[in-house]
C-alpha positions in Angstrom: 0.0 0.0 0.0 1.0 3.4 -0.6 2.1 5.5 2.9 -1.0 6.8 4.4 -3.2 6.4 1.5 -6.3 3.6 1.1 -7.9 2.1 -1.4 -10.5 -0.4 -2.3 -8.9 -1.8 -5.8 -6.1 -4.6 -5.8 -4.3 -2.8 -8.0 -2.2 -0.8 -5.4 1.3 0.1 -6.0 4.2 -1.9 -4.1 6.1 -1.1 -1.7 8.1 2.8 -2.2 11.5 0.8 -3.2 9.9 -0.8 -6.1 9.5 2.9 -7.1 11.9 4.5 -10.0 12.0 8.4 -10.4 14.0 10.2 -13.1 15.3 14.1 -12.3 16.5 15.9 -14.6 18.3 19.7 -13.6 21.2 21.0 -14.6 23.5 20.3 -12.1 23.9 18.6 -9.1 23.3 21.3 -6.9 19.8 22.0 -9.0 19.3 18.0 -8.6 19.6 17.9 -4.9 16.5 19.2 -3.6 14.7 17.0 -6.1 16.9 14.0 -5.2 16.0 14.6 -1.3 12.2 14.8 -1.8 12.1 11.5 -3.7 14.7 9.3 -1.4 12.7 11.0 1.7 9.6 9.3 0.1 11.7 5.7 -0.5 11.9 5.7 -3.9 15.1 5.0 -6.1 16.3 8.0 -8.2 17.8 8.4 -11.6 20.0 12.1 -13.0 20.2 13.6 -16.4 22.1 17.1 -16.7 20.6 18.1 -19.6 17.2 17.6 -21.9 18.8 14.6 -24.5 20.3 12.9 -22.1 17.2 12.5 -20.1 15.2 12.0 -23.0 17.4 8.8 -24.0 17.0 7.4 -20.1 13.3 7.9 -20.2 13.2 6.0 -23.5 15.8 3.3 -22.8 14.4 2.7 -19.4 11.0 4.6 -18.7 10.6 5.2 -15.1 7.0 5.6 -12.8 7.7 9.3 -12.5 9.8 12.3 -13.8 10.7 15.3 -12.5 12.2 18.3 -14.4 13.7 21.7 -13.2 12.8 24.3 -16.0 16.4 25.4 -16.3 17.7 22.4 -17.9 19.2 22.7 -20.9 19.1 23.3 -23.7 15.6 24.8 -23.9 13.8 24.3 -20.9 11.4 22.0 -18.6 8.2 22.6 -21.0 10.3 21.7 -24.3 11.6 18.3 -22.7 7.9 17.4 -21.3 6.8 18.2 -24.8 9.2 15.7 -26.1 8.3 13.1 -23.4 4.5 13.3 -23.8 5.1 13.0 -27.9 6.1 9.7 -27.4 4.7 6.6 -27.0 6.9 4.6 -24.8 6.6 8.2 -22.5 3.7 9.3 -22.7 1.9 7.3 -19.4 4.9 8.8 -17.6 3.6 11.0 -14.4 5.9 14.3 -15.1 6.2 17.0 -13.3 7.8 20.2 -14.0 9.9 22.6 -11.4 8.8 26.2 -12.2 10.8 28.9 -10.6 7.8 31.2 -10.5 3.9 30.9 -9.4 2.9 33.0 -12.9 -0.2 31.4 -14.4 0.6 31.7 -17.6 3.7 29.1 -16.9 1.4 26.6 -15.5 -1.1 27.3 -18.7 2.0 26.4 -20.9 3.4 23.3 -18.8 -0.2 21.6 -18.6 -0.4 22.2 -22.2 2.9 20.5 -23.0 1.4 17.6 -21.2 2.8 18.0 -17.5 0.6 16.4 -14.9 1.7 18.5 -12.2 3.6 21.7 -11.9 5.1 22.6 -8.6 6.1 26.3 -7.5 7.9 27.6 -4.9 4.5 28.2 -3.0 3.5 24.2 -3.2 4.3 23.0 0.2 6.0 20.0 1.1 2.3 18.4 2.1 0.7 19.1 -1.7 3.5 17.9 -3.6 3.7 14.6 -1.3 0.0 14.1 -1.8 -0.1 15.1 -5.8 3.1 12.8 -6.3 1.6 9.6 -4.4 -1.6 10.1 -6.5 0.3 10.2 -9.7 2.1 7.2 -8.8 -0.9 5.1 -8.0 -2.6 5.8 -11.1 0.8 4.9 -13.0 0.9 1.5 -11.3 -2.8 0.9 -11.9 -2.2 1.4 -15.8 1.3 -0.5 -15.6 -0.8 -3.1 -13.5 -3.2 -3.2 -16.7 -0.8 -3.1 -19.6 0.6 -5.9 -18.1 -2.1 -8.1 -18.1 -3.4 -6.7 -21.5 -0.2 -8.2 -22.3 -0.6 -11.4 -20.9 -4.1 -11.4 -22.3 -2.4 -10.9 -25.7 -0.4 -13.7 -25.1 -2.8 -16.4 -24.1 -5.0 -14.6 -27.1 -2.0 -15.7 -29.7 -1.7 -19.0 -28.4 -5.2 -19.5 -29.1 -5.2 -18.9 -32.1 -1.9 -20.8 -32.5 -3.9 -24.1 -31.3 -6.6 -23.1 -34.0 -4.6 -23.0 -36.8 -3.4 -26.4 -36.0 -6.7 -27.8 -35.8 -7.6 -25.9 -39.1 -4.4 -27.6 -40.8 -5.2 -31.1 -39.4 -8.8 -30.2 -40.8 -7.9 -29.7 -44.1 -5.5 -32.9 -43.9 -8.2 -34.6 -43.0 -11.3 -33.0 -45.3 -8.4 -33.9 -47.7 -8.8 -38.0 -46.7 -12.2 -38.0 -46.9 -12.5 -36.6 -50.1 -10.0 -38.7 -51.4 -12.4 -42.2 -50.0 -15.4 -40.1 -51.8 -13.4 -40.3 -55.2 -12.3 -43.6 -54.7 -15.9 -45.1 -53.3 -17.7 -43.0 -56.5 -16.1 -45.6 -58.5 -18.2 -48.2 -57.1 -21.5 -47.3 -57.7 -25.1 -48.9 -58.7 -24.9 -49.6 -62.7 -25.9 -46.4 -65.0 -29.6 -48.4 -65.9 -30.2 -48.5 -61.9 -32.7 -46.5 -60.9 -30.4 -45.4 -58.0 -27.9 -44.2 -59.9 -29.2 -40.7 -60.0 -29.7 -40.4 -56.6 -25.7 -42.0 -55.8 -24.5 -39.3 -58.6 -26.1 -36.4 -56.4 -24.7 -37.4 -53.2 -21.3 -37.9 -54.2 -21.3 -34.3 -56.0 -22.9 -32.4 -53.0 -19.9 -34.4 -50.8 -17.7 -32.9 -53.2 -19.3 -29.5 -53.2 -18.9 -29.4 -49.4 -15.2 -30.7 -49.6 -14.2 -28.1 -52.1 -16.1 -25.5 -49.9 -14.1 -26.3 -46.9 -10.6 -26.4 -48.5 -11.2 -23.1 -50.4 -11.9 -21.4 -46.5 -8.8 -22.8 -45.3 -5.2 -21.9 -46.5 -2.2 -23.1 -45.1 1.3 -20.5 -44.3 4.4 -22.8 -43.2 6.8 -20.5 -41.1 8.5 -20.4 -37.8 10.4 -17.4 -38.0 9.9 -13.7 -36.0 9.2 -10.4 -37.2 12.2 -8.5 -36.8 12.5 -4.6 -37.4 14.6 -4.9 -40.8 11.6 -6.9 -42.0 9.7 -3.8 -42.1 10.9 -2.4 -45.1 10.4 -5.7 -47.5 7.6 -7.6 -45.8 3.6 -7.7 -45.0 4.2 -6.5 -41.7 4.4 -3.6 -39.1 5.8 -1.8 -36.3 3.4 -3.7 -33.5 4.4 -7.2 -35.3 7.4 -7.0 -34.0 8.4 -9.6 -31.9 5.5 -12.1 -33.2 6.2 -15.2 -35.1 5.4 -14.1 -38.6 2.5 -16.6 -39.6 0.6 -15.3 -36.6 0.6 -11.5 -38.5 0.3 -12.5 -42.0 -2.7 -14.7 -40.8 -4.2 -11.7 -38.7 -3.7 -8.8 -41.7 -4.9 -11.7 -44.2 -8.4 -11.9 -41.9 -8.7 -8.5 -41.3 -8.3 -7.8 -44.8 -10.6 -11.2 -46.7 -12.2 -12.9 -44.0 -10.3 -16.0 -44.8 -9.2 -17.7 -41.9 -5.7 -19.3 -42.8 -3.9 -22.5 -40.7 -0.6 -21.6 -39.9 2.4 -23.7 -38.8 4.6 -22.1 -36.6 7.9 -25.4 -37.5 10.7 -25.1 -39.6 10.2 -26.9 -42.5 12.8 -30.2 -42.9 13.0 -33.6 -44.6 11.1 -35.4 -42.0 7.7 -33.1 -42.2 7.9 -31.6 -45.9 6.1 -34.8 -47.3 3.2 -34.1 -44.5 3.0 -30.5 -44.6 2.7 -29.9 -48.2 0.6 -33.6 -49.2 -2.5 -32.3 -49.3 -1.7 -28.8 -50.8 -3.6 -27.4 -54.4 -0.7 -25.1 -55.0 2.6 -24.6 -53.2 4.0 -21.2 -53.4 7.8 -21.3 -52.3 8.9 -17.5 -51.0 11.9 -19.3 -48.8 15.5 -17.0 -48.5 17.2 -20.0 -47.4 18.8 -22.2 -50.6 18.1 -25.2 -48.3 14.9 -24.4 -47.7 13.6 -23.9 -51.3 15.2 -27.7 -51.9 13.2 -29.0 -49.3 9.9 -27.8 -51.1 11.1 -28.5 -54.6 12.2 -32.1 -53.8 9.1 -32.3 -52.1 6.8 -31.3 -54.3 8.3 -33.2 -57.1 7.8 -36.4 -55.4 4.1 -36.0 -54.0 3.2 -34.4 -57.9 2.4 -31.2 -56.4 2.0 -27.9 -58.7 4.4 -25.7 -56.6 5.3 -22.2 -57.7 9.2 -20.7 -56.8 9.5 -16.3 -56.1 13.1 -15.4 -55.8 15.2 -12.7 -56.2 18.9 -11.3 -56.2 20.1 -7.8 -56.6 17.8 -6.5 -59.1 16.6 -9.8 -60.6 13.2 -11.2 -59.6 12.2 -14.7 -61.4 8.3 -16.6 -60.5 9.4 -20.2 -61.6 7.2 -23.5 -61.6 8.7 -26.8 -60.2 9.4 -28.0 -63.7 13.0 -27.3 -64.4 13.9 -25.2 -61.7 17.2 -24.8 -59.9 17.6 -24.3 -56.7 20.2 -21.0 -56.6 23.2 -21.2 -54.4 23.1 -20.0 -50.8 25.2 -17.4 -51.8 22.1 -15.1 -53.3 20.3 -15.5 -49.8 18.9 -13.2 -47.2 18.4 -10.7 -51.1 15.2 -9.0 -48.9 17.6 -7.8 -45.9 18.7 -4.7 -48.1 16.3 -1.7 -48.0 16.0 -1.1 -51.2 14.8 -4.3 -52.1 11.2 -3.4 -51.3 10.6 -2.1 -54.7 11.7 -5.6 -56.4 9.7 -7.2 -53.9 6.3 -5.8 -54.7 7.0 -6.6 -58.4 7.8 -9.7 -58.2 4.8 -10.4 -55.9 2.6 -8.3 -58.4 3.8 -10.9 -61.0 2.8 -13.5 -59.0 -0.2 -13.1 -58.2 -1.1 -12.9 -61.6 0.2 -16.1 -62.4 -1.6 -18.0 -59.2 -4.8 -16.5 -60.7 -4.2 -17.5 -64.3 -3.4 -21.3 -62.7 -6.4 -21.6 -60.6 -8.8 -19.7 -63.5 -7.5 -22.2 -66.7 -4.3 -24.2 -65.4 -1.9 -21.9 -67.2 1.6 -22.3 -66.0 3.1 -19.0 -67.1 7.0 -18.2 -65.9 8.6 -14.9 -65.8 11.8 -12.7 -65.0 12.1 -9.3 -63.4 14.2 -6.7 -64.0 14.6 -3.4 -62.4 17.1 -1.6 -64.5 14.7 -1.7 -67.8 11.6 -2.3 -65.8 10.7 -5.1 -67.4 8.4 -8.6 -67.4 9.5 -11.2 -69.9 8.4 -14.7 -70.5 10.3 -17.3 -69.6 10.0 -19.2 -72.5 9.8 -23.5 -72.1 8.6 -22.5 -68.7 4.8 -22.0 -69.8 2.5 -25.0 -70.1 -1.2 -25.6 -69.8 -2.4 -28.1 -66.7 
């Protein structure tokens, strides 16, 4: 509990050495008085001497309160609190800014930088104990919450982790069944039997429901993380990172379509390849890993799966079917780690997509190369077949 104060809510703020405060004065004669009031109250204190400094300690490590003297450098208390409240990792911060004067007009400009308190030489030592102690308990309550928004978020991804298994077992095993359909349809009444009608229908609204249920579920094999340079080439954001990337492609695909998509979060090897990708209408390889893109190519050339290759190196893109494709050394990996790679990226994937929806529409198997320095699509030719 906080010293002197009650409350009804759980969410009450630890001991005062679980406490961290940030001051920032110019000097350490400025700092002192600050320093004392804090350590009076038990809490553990931080110094900056000037305005970047402490802006690069509140960001690296944001504490549960700050305190500013206006004369620290180089523009003052209001600018810094300005700086602190336009950021998001600072913004929840309690600050509180020194004034050297009681002028309203200071307090008008502090409170609209964002300071939650202003303290003056006429606050006594009673008001700014009470205002600082009711700052800090609403700053644990939200730290209290984000932390089990968090945790929330967690047992939220896992969730939906454990669904998109069951969604790929599902279509593994919608898969089976229409398989046994086929294979049963082959064994029906003679075409004179008055049945036969009725055994026709059955077996095509079967297959009607199996074709329904494999077109709502799509499969994305990854086990990688979103990392921050993946922001420049990839489907994914600032808030991904961290996550494992199947889980954001297969939230930004839902929020975008409404087509819930199984994702496996494994790496792909020799032992699971054959089971992952068996059941699989089309197999599109995006791997930047040379091993990787063998695994699926070997793979799909034994099980007789269509299975379409995107790669690209310096300012060469290249969408390749199964058929006569080579697996490039690992020297041309990681080509999406460079920046300016995003444009090559989008063009390839533009391409693509157009091919994936001539294949599904007539069967077409169309191959192409991409070039940046002429800006140019060409047919690969010997690559394009009809299915």
């Amino acid at each position: 509990m906080l010293p002197d104060e009650r409350t009804t809510l759980s969410n009450t703020l630890g001991l005062p050495g679980d406490v961290e405060a940030l001051v920032a004065a110019p000097g350490r004669g400025v700092a002192r008085p600050l320093v004392t009031f804090l350590r009076s109250q038990g809490i553990s204190v931080q110094t900056a001497g000037d305005a970047d400094s402490a802006f690069e300690e509140a960001l690296l490590h944001p504490p549960d309160v700050i305190l500013i003297d206006d004369r620290i450098l180089p523009a003052g208390g209001i600018e810094l609190c300005q700086r602190l409240k336009g950021n998001i990792r600072t913004h929840f911060v309690p600050t509180i800014i020194f004034a050297l004067n009681d002028l309203r007009q200071f307090r008008l400009r502090a409170t609209a930088a964002g300071a939650d308190a202003v303290f003056s030489p006429s606050t006594d030592a009673q008001e700014r104990r009470t205002r600082l102690w009711a700052l800090l308990r609403t700053r644990a309550l939200f730290t209290r919450f984000e932390k089990k928004q968090r945790s929330q978020g967690s047992e939220i991804v896992e969730r939906r982790r454990w669904v998109s298994h069951l969604l790929h077992d599902l279509q593994g095993s919608v898969a089976a069944l229409q398989a046994n359909v086929n294979f049963m349809a082959r064994f029906g009444p003679p075409k004179d039997d008055r049945l036969r009608n009725d055994f026709d229908g059955s077996v095509d609204d079967a297959r009607t429901v199996f074709d329904q249920l494999m077109q709502s579920v799509r499969t994305v094999i990854d086990f990688d993380r979103v990392e921050q340079h993946n922001l420049g080439t990839q489907s994914y954001e600032e808030g991904d990172i961290g996550a494992f990337k199947v889980d954001a492609l297969r939230a930004r695909c839902y929020r975008a379509t409404g087509v819930e998509i199984a994702v496996v979060s494994q790496p792909l090897t020799e032992r699971n390849a054959a089971k992952l990708l068996r059941d699989a209408d089309l197999v599109l390889d995006t791997f930047d890993r040379s091993a990787s893109r063998r695994l699926v190519t070997d793979a799909c050339a034994t099980l007789g799966r269509p299975c379409l290759h995107l790669g690209m190196n310096t300012d060469y893109g290249e969408v390749h079917w199964n058929e006569g494709y080579r697996v490039p050394s690992a020297a041309n990996d990681d080509v999406c780690d460079y920046p300016l790679a995003r444009n090559l990226v989008l063009l390839t994937v533009a391409v693509s997509a157009e091919v994936v929806v001539r294949f599904a529409a007539t069967g077409e198997r169309a191959a192409y190369t991409i070039t940046l320095e002429d800006f140019a699509v060409r047919a690969h030719e010997g690559r394009a077949r009809q299915e």
